[in-house]
Backbone as CSV, one residue per row, in Angstrom:
resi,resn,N_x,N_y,N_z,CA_x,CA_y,CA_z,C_x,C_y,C_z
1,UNK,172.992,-51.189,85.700,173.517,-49.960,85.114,172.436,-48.892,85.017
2,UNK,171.482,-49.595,84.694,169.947,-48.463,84.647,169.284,-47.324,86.043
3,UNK,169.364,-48.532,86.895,170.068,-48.165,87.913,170.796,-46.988,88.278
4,UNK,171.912,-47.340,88.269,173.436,-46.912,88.691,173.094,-45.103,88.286
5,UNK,172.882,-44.836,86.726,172.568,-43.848,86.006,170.973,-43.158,85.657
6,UNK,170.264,-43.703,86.726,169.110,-42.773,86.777,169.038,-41.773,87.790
7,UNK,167.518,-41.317,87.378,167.923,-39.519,87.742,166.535,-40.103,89.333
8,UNK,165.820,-41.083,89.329,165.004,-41.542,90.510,165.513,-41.343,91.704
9,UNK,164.304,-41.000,92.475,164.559,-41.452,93.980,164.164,-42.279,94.784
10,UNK,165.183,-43.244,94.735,164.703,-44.388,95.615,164.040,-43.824,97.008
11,UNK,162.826,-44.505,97.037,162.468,-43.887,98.164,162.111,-45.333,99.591
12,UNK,161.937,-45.234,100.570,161.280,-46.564,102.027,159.763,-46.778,102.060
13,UNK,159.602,-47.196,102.850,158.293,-47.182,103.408,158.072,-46.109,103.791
14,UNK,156.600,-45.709,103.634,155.763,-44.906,104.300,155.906,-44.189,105.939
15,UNK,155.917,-43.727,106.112,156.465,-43.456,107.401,154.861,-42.479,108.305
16,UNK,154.744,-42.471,109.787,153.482,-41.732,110.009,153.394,-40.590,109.197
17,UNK,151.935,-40.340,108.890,151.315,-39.546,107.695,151.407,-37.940,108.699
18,UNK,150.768,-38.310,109.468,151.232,-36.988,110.522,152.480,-36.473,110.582
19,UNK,153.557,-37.666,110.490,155.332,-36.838,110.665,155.584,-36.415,109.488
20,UNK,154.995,-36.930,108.006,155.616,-36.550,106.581,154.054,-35.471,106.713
21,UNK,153.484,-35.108,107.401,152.612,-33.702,106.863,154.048,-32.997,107.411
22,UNK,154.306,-32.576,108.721,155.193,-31.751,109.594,156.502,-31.700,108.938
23,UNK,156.977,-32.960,107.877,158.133,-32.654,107.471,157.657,-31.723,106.330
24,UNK,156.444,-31.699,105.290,156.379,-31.294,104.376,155.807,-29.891,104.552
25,UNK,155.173,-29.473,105.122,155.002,-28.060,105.886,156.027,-27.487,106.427
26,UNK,156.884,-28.131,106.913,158.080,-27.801,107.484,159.160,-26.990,106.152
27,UNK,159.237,-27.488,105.264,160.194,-27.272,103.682,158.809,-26.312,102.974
28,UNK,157.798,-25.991,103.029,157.428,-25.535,102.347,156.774,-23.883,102.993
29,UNK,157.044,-23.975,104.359,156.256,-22.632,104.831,157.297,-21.848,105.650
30,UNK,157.066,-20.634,105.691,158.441,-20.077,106.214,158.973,-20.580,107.345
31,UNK,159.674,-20.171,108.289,160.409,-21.056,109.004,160.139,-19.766,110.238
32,UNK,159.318,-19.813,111.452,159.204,-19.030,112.627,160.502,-19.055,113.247
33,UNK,161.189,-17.466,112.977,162.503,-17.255,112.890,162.960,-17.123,114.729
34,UNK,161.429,-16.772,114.929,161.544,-15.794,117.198,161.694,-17.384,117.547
35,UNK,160.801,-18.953,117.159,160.826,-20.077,117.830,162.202,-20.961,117.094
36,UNK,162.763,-20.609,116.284,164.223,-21.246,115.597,165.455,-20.544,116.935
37,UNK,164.850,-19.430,117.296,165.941,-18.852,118.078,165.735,-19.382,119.655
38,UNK,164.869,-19.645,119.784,164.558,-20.180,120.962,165.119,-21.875,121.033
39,UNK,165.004,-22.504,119.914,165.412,-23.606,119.876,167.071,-23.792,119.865
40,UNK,167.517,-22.621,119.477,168.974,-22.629,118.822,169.770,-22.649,120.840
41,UNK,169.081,-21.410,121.600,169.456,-21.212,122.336,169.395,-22.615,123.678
42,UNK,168.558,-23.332,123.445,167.809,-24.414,124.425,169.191,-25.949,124.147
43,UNK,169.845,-25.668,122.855,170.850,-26.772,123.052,172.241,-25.870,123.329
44,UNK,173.483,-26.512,123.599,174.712,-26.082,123.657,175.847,-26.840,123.622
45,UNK,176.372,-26.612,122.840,177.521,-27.358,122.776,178.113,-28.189,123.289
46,UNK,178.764,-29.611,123.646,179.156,-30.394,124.971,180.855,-29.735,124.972
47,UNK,180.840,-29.065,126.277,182.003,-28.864,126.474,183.553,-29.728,125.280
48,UNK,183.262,-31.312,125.662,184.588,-31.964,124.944,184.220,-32.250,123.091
49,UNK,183.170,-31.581,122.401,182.971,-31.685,120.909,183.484,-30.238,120.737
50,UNK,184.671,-29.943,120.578,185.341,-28.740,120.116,185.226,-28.399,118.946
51,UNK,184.595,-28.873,118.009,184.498,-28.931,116.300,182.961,-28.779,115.832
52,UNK,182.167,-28.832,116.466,180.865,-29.163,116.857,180.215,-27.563,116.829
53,UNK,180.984,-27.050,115.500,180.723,-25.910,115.121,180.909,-24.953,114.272
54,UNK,181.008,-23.566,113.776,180.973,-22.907,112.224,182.369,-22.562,112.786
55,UNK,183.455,-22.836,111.914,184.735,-22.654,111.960,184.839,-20.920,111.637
56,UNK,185.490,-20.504,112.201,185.218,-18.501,111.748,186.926,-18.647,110.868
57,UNK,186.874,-18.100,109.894,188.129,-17.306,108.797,188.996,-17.467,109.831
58,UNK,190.019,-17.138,109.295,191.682,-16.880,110.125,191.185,-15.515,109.588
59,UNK,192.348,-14.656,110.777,191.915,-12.835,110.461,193.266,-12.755,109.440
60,UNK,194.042,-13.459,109.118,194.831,-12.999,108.145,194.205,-12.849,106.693
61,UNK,193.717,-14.058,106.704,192.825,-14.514,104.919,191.400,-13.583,104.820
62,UNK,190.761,-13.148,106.447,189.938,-12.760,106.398,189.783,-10.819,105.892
63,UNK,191.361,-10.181,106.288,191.679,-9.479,105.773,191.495,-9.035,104.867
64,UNK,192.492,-9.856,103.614,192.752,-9.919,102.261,191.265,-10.493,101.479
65,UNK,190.348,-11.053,101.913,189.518,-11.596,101.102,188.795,-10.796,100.640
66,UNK,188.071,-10.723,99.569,187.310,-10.171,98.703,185.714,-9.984,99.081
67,UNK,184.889,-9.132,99.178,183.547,-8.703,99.351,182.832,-9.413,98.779
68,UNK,183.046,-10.060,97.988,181.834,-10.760,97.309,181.971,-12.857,98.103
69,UNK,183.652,-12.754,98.387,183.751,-14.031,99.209,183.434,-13.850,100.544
70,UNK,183.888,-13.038,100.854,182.803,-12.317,102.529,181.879,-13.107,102.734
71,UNK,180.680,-12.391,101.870,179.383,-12.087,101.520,178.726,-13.564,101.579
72,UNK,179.888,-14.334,100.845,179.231,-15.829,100.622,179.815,-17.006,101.719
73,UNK,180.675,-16.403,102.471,181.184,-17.256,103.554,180.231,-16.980,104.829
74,UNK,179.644,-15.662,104.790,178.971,-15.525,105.986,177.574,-15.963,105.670
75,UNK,177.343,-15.929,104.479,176.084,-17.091,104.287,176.061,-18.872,104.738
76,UNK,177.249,-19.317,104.339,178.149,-20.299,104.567,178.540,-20.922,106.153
77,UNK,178.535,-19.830,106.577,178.656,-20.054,108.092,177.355,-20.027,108.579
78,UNK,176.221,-19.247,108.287,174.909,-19.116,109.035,174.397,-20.630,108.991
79,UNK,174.316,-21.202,107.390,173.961,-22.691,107.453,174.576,-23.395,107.969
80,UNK,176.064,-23.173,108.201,177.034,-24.176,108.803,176.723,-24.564,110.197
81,UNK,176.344,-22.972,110.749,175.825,-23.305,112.349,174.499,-24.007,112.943
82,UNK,173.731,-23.634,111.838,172.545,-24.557,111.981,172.545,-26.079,111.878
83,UNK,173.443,-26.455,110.797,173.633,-28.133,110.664,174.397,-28.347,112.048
84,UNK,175.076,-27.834,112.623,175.836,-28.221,113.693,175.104,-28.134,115.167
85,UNK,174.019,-27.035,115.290,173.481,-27.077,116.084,172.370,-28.327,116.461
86,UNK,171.686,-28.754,115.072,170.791,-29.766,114.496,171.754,-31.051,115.384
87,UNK,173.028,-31.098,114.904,173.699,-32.284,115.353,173.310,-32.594,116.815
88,UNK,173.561,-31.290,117.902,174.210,-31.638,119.322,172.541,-32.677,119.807
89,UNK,171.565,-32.335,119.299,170.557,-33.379,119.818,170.891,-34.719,119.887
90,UNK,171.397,-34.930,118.827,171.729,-36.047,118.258,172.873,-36.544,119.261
91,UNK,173.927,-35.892,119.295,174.565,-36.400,120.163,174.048,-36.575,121.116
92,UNK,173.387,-35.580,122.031,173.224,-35.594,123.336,172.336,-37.059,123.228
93,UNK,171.451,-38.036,122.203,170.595,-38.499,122.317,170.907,-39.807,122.405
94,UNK,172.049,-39.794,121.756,173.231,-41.052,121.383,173.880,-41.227,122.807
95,UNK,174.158,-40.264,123.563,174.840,-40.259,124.363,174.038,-40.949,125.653
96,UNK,172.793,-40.351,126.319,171.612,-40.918,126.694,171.501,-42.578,126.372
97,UNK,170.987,-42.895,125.404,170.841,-43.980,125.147,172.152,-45.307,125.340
98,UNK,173.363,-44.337,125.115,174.916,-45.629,125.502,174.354,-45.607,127.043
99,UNK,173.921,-44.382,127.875,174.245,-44.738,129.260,173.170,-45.538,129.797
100,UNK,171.887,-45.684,129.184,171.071,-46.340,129.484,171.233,-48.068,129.453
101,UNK,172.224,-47.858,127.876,172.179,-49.390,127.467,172.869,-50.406,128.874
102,UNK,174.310,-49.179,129.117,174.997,-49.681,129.729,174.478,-49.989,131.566
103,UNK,173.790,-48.820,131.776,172.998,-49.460,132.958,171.944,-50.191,132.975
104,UNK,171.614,-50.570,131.932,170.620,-51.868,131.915,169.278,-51.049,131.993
105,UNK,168.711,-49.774,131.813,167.558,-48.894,132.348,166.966,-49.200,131.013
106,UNK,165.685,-48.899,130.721,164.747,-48.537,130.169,164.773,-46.721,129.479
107,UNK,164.479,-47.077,128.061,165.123,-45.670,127.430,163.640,-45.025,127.992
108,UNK,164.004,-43.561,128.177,163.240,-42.660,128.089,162.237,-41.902,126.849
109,UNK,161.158,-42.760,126.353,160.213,-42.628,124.837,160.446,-40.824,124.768
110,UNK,160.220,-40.325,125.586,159.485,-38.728,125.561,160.748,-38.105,125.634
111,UNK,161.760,-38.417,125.962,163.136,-37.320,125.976,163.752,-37.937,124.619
112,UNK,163.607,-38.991,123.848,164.128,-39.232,122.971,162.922,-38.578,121.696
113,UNK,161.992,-38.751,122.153,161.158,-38.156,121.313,161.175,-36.425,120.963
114,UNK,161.393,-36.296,122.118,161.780,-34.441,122.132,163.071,-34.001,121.418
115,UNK,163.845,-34.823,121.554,165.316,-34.739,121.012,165.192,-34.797,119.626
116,UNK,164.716,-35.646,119.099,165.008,-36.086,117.882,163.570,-34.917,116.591
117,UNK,163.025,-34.842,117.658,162.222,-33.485,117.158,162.375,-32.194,116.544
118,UNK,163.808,-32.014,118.153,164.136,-30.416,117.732,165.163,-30.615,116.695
119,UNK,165.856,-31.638,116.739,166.468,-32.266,115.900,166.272,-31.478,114.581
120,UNK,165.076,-32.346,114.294,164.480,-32.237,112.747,163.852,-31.326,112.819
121,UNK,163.659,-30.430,113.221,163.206,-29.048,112.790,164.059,-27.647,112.579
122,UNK,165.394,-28.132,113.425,166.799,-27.323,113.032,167.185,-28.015,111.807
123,UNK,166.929,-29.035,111.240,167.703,-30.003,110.347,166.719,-29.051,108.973
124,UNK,165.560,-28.897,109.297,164.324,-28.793,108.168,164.633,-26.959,108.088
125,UNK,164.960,-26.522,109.018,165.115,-24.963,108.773,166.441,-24.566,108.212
126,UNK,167.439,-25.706,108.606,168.910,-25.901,107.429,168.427,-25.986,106.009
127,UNK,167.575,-26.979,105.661,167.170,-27.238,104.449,166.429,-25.857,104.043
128,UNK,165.759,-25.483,104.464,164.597,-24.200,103.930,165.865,-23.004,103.550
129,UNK,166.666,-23.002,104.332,168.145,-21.646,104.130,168.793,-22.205,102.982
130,UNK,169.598,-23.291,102.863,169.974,-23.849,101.599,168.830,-23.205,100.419
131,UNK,167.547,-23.710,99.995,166.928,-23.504,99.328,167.239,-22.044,98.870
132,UNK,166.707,-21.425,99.851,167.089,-20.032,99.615,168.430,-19.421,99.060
133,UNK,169.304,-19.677,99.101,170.934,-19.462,99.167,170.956,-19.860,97.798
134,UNK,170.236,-20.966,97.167,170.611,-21.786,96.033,170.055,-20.575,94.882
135,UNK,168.430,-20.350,95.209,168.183,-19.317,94.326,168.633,-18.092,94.097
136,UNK,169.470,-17.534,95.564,169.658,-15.974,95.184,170.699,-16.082,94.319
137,UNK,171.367,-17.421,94.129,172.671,-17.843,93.336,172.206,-17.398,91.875
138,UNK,170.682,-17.576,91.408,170.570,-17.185,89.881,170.228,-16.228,89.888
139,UNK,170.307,-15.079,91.045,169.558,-13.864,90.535,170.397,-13.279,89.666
140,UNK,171.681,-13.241,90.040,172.660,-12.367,88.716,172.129,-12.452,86.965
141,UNK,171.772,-13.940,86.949,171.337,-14.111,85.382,169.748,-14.215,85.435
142,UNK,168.703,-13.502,86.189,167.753,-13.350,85.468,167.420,-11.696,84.989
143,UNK,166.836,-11.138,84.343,166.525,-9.871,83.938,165.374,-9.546,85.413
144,UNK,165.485,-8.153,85.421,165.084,-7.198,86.416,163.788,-7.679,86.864
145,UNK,162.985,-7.796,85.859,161.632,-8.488,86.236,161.323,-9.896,86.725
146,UNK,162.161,-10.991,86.438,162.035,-12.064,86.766,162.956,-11.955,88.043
147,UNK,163.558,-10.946,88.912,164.433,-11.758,89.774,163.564,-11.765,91.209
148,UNK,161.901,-11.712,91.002,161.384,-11.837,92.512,161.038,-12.836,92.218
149,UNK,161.362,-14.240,91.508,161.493,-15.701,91.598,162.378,-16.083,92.581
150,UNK,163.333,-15.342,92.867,164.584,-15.366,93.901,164.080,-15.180,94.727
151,UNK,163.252,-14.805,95.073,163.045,-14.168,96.710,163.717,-15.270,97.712
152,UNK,163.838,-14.597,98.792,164.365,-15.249,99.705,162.911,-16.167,100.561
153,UNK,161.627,-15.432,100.887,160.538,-16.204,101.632,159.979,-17.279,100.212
154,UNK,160.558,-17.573,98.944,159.634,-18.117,98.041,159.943,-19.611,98.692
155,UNK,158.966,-20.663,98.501,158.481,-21.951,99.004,158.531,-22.475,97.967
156,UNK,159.634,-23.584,98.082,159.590,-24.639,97.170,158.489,-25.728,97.278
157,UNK,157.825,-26.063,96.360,156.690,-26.706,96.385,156.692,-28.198,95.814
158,UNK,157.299,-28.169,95.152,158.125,-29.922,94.538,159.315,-30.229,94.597
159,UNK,159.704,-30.981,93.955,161.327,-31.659,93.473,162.144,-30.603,92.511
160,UNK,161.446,-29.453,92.340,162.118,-27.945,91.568,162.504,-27.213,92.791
161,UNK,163.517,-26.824,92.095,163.776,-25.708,93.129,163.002,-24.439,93.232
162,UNK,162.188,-24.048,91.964,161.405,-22.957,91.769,160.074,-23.316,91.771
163,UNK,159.666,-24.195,91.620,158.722,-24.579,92.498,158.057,-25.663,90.706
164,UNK,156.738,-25.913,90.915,156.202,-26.441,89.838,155.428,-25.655,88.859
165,UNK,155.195,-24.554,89.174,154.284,-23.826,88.035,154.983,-22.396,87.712
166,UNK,156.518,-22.763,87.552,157.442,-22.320,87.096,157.064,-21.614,86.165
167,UNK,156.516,-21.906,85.036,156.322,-21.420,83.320,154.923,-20.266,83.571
168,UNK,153.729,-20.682,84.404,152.368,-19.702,84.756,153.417,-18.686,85.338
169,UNK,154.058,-18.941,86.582,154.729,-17.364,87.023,155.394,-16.682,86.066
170,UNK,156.285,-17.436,85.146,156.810,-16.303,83.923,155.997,-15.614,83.275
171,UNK,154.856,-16.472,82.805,153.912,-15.522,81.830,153.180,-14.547,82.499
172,UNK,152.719,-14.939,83.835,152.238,-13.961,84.380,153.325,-12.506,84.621
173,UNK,154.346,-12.496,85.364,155.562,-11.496,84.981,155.706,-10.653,83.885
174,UNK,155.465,-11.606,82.797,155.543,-11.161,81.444,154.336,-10.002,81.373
175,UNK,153.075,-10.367,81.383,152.322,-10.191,80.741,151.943,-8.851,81.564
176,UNK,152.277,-9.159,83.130,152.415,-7.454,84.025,153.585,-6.643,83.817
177,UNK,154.342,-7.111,83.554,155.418,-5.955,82.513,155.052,-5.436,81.009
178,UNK,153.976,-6.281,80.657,153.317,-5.953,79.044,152.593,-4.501,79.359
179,UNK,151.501,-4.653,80.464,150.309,-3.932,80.978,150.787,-2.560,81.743
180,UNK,152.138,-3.031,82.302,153.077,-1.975,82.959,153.486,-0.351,81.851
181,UNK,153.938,-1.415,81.062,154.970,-0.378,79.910,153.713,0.190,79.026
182,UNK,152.415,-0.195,79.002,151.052,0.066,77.781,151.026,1.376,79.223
183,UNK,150.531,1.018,80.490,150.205,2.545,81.320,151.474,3.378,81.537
184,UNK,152.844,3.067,81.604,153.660,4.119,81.340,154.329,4.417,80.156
185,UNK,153.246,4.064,79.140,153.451,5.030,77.464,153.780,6.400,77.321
186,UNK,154.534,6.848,76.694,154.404,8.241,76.772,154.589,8.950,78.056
187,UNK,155.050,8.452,79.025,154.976,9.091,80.054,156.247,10.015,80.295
188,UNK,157.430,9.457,79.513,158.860,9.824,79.297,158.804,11.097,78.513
189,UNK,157.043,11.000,77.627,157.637,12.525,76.785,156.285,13.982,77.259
190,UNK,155.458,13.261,77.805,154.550,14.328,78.874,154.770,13.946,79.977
191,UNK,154.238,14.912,80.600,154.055,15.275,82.204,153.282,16.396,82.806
192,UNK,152.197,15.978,83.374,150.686,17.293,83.663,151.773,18.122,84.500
193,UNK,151.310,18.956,84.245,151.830,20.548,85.000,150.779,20.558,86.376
194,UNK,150.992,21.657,86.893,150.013,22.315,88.036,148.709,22.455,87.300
195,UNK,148.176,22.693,85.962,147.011,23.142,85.688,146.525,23.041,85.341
196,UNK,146.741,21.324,84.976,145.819,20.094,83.654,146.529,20.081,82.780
197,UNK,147.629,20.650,82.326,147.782,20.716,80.639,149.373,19.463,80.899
198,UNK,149.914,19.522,79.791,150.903,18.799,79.664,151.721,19.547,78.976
199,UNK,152.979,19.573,79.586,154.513,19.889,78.854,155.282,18.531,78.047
200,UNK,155.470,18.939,77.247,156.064,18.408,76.247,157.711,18.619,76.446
201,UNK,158.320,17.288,76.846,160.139,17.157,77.312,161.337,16.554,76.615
202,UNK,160.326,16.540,75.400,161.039,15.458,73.939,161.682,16.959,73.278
203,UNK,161.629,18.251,73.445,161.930,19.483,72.909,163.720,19.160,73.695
204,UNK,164.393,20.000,72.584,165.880,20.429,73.241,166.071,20.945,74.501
205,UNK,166.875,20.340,75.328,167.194,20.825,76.852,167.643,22.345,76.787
206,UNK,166.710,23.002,77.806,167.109,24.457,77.733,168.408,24.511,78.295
207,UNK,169.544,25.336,77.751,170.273,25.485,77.693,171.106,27.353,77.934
208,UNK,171.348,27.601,79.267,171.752,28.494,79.517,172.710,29.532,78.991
209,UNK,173.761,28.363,78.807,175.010,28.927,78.558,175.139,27.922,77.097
210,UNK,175.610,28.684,75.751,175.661,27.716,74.732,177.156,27.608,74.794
211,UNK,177.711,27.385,73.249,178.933,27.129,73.687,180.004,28.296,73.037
212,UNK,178.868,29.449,72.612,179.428,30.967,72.808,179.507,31.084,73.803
213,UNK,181.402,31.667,74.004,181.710,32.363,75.211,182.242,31.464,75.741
214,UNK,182.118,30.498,75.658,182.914,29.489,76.541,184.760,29.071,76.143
215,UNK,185.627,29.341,77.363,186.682,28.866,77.160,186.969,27.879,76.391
216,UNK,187.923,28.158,75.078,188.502,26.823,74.477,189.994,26.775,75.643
217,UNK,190.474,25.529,74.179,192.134,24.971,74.678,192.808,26.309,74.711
218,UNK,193.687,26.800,75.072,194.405,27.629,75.355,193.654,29.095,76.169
219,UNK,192.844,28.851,76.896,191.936,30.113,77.836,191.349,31.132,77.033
220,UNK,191.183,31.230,75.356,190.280,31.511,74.181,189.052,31.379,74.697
221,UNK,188.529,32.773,74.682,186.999,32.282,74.476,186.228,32.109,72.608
222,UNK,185.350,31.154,72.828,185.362,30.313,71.913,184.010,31.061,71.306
223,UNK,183.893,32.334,70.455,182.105,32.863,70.355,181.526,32.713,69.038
224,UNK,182.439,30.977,68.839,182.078,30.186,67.314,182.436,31.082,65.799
225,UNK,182.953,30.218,64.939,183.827,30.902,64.176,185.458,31.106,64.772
226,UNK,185.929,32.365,64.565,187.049,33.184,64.356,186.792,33.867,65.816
227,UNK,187.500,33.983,66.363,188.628,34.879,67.695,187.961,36.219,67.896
228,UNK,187.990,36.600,66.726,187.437,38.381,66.207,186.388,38.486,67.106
229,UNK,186.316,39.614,67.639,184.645,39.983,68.597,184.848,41.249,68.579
230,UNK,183.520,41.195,67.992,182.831,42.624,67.832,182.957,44.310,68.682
231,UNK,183.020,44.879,68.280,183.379,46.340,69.323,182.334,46.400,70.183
232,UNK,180.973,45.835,70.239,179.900,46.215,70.529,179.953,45.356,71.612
233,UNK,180.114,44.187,71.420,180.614,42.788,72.055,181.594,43.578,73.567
234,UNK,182.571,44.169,73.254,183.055,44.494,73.727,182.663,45.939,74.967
235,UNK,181.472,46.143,75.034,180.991,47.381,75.639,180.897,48.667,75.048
236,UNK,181.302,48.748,73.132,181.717,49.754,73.090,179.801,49.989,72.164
237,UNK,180.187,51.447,71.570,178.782,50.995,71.275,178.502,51.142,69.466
238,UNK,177.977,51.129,68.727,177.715,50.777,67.605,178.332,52.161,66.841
239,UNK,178.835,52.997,67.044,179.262,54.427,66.455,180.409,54.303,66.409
240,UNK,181.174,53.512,67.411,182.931,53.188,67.623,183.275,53.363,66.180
241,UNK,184.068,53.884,65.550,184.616,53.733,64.542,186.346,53.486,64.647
242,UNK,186.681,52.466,65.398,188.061,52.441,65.590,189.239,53.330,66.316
243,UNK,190.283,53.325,66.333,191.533,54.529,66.402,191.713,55.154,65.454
244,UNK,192.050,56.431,65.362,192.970,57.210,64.269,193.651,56.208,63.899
245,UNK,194.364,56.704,62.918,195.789,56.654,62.835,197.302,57.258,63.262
246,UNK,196.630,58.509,63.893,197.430,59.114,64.595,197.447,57.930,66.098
247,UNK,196.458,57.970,66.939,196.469,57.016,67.878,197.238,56.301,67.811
248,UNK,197.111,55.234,66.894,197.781,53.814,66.505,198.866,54.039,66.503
249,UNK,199.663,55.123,65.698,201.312,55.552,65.564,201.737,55.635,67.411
250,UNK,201.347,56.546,68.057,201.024,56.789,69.416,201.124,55.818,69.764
251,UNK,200.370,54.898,69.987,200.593,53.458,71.086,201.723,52.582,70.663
252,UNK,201.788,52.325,69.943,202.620,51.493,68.779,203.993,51.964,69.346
253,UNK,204.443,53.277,69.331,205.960,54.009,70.003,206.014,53.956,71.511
254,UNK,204.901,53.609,71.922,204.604,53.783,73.525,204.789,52.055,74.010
255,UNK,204.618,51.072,73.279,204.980,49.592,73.180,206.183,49.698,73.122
256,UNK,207.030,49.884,72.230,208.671,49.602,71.762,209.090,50.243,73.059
257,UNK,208.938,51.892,73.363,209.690,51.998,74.590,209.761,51.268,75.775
258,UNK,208.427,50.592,76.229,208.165,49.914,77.232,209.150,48.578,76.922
259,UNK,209.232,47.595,75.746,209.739,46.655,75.674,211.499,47.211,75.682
260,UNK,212.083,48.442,75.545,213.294,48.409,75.227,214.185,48.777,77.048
261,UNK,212.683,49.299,77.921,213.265,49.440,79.058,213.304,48.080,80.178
């Protein structure tokens, strides 16, 4: 049961120290993307393995689907094609070896050796993309500063996915966002001019137009307070002393007729 429910990895024998350097350099250093393509191109599919590959969307579902499932299917497919490409060695190697058995020949050391090579180095550059894919998965939940733990070139270095000195990279992060925000102090409320000096931007935004004069609800202009505006306001000039009263009688009879015609 102890067993059954531990978190260990059973591990084999030792295997050449030379092939576990190449596997472990292999998972830990970027992956030469110009010689992955060269390798990708050097196998091909066997005509009769029809499956023996990244299945593409139906264009109906592919339609309707959502940008963010897009986004993660075409990630989905990039690894998909690599595990599948990784495979055809394999076949082709399996395949080799039935025809040998069956003609009674002597296997070929160096074509099986080559095979099973490129094999594992499409197999090891599957693994290095996974890795990657897994972390950009937490970038949503880390804060702004911690999310170049995500990077896509970062090298897993142990049995973590973030590697082993997980806790030194936070503090270090930390402590250059401490040193960051101490040199851009104050920087939000000065700013040097052309001539050494500093303007001060913590003052009220100049403001052109206040909110005298400005249209209210009903096409009112609004010149705070009461409606009322001044004669002067008006172009006239500080001597205006109103209409008669004769005037006023005058316009006033000159209204009614207009409204009665």
């Amino acid at each position: 049961m102890r067993s059954f429910i531990g978190d260990d990895d059973d591990t084999s024998p030792p295997v050449n120290q030379g092939l576990a350097t190449s596997v472990r350099d292999g998972l830990q250093k970027p992956v030469n993307q110009e010689k992955l393509k060269e390798l990708f191109a050097k196998y091909k599919r066997p005509e009769n393995c029809l499956n023996l590959l990244a299945p593409r969307v139906n264009e109906e579902i592919w339609c309707e689907a959502r940008k963010t499932s897009r986004t993660s299917d075409i990630k989905a497919q990039q690894l998909q094609g690599m595990i599948a490409k990784a495979t055809i060695p394999i076949v082709q190697l399996m395949d080799n070896v039935m025809e040998d058995m069956v003609a009674k020949r002597e296997l070929d050391a160096k074509t099986v050796l080559n095979k099973a090579k490129d094999s594992l180095r499409m197999l090891i550059a599957a693994l290095s993309n996974m890795n990657s894919s897994r972390r950009q998965n937490f970038k949503p939940d880390l804060s702004l500063p911690f999310k170049k733990l995500c990077a896509p070139n970062a090298v897993v270095t142990s049995e973590c996915l973030f590697g082993d000195e997980l806790n030194k990279k936070i503090r270090d992060i930390s402590e250059a966002k401490q040193i960051t925000s101490k040199l851009s102090a104050g920087h939000s409320k000065q700013k040097t001019n052309l001539y050494g000096g500093t303007k001060n931007f913590t003052a009220t935004r100049y403001s052109p137009y206040s909110n005298e004069g400005q249209l209210s609800r009903g096409g009112r202009r609004n010149f705070g307070g009461s409606h009322t505006v001044s004669q002067a306001s008006r172009g006239r000039g500080q001597s205006y002393r109103g209409k008669t009263a004769q005037q006023q009688s005058f316009l006033a009879r000159r209204q009614k007729d207009t409204y009665r015609r």
